[in-house]
C-alpha positions as CSV (number, residue, x, y, z in Angstrom):
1,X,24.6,-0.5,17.7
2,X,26.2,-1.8,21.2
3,X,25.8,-5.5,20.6
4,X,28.9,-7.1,19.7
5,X,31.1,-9.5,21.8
6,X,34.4,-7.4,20.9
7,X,36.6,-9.8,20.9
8,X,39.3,-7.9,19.4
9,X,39.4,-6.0,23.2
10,X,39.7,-9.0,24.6
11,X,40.9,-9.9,27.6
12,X,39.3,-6.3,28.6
13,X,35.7,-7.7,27.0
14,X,35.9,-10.9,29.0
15,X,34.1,-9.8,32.3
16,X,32.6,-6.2,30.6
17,X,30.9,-5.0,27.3
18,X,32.9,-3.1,24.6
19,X,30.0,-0.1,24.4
20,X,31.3,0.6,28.1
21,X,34.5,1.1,27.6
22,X,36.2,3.9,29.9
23,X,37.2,7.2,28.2
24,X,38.8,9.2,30.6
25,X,36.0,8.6,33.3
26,X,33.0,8.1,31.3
27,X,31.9,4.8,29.4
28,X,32.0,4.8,25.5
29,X,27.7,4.9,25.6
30,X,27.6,7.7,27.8
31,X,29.4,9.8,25.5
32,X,27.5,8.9,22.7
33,X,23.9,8.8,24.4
34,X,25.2,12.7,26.2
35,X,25.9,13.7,22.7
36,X,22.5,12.7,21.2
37,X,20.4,14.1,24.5
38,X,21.8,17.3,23.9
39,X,20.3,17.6,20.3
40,X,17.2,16.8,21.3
41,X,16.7,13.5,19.6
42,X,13.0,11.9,20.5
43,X,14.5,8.6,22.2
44,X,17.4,6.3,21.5
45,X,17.5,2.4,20.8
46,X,20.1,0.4,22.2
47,X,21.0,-3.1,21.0
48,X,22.1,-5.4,23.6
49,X,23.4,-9.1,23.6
50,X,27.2,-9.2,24.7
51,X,27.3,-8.9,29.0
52,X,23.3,-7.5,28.4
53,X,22.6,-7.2,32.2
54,X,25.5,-5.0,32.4
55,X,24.2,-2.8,29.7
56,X,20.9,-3.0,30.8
57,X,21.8,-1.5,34.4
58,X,23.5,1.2,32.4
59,X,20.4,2.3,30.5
60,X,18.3,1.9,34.0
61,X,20.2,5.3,34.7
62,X,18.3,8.4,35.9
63,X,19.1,10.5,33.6
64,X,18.4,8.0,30.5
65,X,15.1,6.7,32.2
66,X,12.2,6.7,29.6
67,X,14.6,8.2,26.8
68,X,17.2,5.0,26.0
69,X,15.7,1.5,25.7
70,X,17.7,-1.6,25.0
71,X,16.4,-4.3,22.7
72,X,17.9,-7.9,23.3
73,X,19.4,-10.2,20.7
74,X,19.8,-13.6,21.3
75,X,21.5,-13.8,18.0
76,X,23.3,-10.6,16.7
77,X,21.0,-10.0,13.5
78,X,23.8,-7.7,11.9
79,X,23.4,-4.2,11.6
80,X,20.8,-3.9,8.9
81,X,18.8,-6.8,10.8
82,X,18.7,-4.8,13.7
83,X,17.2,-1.7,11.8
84,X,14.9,-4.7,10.9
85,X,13.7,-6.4,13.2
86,X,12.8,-2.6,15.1
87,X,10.8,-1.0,12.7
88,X,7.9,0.3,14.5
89,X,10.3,1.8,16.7
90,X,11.2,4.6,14.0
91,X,7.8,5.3,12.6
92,X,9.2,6.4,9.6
93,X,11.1,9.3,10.8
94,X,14.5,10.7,9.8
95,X,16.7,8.1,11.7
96,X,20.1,8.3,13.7
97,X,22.1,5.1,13.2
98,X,25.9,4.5,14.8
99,X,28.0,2.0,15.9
100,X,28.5,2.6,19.3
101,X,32.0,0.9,19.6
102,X,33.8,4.1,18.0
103,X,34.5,7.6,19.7
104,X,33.5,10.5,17.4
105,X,34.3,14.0,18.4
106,X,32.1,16.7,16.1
107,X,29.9,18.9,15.5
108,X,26.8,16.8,15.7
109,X,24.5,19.6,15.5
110,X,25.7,20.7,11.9
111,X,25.7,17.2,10.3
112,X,22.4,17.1,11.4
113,X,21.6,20.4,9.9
114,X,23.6,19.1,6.8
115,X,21.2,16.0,6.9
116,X,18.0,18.3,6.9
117,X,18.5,21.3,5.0
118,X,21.9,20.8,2.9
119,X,22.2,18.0,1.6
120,X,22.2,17.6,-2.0
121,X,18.6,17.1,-3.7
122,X,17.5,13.3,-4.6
123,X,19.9,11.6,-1.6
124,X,18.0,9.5,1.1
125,X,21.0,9.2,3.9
126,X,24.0,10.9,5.0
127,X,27.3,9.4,6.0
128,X,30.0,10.7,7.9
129,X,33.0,10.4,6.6
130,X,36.5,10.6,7.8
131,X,40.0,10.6,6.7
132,X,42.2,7.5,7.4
133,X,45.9,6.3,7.6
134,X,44.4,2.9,7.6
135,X,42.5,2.9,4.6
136,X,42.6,-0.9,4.0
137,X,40.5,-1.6,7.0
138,X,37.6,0.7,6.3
139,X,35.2,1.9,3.5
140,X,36.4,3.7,1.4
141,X,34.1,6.0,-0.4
142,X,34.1,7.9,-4.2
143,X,32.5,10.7,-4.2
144,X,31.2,13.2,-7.1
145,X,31.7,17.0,-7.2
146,X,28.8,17.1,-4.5
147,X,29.9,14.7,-2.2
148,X,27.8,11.9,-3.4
149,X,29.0,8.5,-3.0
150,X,29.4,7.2,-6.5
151,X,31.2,4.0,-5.8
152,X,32.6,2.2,-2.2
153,X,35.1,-0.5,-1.1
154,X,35.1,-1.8,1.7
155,X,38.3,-3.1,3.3
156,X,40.6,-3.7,-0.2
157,X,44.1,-3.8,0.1
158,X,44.6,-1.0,-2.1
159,X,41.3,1.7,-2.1
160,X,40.9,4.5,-4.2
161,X,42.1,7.4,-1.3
162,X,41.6,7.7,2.8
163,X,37.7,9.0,2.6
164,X,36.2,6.5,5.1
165,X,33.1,5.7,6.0
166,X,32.3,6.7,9.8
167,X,29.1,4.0,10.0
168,X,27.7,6.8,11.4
169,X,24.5,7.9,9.7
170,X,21.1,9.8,8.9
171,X,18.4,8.1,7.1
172,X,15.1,9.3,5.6
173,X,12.3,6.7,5.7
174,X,12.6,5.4,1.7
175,X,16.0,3.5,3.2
176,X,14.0,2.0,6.3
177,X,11.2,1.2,3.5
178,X,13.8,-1.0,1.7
179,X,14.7,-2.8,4.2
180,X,11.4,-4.0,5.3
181,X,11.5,-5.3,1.5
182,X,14.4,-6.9,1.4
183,X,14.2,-9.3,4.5
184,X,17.4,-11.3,3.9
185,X,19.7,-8.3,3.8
186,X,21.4,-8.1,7.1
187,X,24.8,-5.6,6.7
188,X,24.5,-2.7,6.2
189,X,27.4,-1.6,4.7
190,X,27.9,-4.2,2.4
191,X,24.5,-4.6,1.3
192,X,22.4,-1.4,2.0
193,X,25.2,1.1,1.1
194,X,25.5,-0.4,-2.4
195,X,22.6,-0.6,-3.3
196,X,22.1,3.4,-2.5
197,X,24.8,4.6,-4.5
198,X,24.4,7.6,-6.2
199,X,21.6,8.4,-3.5
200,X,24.4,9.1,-0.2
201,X,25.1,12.3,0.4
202,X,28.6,13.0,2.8
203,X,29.3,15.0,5.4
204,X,32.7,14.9,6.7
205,X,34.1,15.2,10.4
206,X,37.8,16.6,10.4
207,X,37.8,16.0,14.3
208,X,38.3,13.2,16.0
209,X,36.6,9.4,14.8
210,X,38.5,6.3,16.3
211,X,37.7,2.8,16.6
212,X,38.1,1.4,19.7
213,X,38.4,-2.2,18.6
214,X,41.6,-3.4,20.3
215,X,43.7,-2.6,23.5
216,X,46.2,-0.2,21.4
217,X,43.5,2.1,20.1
218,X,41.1,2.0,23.4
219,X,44.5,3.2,25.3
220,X,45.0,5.9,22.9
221,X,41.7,7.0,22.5
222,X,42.0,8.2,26.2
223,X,44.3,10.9,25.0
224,X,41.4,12.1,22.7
225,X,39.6,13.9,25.2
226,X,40.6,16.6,27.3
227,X,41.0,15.6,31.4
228,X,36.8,14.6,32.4
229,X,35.4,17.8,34.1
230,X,33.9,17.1,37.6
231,X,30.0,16.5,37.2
232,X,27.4,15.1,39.5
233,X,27.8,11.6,39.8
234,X,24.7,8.9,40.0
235,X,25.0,5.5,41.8
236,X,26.2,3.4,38.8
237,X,28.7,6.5,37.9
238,X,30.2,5.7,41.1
239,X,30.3,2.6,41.0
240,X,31.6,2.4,37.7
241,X,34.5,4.2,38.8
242,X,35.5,1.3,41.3
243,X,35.6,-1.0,38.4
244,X,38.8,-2.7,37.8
245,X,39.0,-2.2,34.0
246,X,40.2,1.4,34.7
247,X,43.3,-0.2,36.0
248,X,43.6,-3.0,33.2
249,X,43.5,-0.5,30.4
250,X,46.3,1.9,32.0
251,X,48.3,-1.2,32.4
């Protein structure tokens, strides 16, 4: 999910798009779409609307060619409607979903092994979780003594505890069926989420998970990562380097 106008970020999401934001050297998506290459994952759908073209250069990369494909919105259909509208994209498969406006640091490759061979019989998804000092402004989940989500808030002034949800997840096809059934549902943590409980299994990442939804928090989330190692750089990488919002976030 790399759709949204950010507007939190702004003036930084004035002239470029929130997924792109720097980290160290490398944009927000790069991390992310690195990440999911690595595992082996059959392709990737990207949701564009906010500063599209920009994105859509992006995705025109090398190295993503044929792998990553962007899918425009005139209208953000919410992240359920998304899911949606793209069906016959997943062909009923197990299915990645994130927001791509958050930097996660973990071990990918075991809450995908988690997803597939350990989580707890009768569950249909997996959420990451993480632990918050902001509860209020998240999810915050209830879980049974197997991790299961037995009840969720979502943004109270006073939750139950700092187990958040990530909006990161893995979802088996019965969740995707749903939604093709349900056609006016459109968010999908207030209205998938609930309507699964009892059937979301958890898997928690004690590493690093951090919105990046305003200029505080996309400054420190540069501290996140260790210094960027050299690698070889492609035409946009270079350019992207020469872009003045490297300089407008250090400000």
């Amino acid at each position: 999910m790399a759709a949204g106008l950010g507007t939190r970020l702004r003036p930084f999401t004035d002239k470029w798009p929130k997924c792109l934001m720097p980290i160290q050297k490398k944009a927000l998506l790069e991390i992310w779409l690195d990440n999911l290459q690595q595992l082996g994952l059959e392709g990737v759908l990207v949701n564009l609307h906010a500063h599209s073209e920009i994105v859509k250069d992006f995705l025109a990369r090398p190295k993503y060619k044929n792998w990553a494909s962007g899918v425009y919105e005139s209208e953000l259909l919410g992240t359920a409607g998304t899911i949606r509208q793209n069906l016959g994209y997943f062909a009923e498969q197990t299915t990645f979903f994130a927001h791509a406006d958050n930097l996660c640091i973990c071990d990918f490759e075991a809450f995908f092994e988690f997803h597939l061979r350990g989580r707890p019989n009768g569950t249909v998804l997996t959420m990451m979780t993480f632990s918050t000092d902001t509860p209020q402004t998240c999810g915050i989940v209830e879980l049974d003594g197997r991790g299961v989500v037995q009840k969720f808030h979502e943004k109270l002034a006073n939750p139950p505890g700092n187990k958040a949800n990530a909006a990161i997840y893995l979802i088996e096809p019965v969740v995707l069926d749903w939604l093709r059934d349900h056609k006016t549902v459109t968010d999908f943590s207030t209205e998938v989420i609930p309507a699964f409980l009892g059937k979301i299994a958890t898997w928690h990442n004690p590493q690093v998970m951090r919105d990046i939804g305003n200029p505080a928090a996309l400054k420190a989330a540069q501290k996140d990562l260790p210094p960027a190692a050299s690698y070889q750089m492609d035409a946009w990488q270079e350019k992207f380097l020469k872009n003045p919002i490297h300089s407008q976030i250090r400000a």
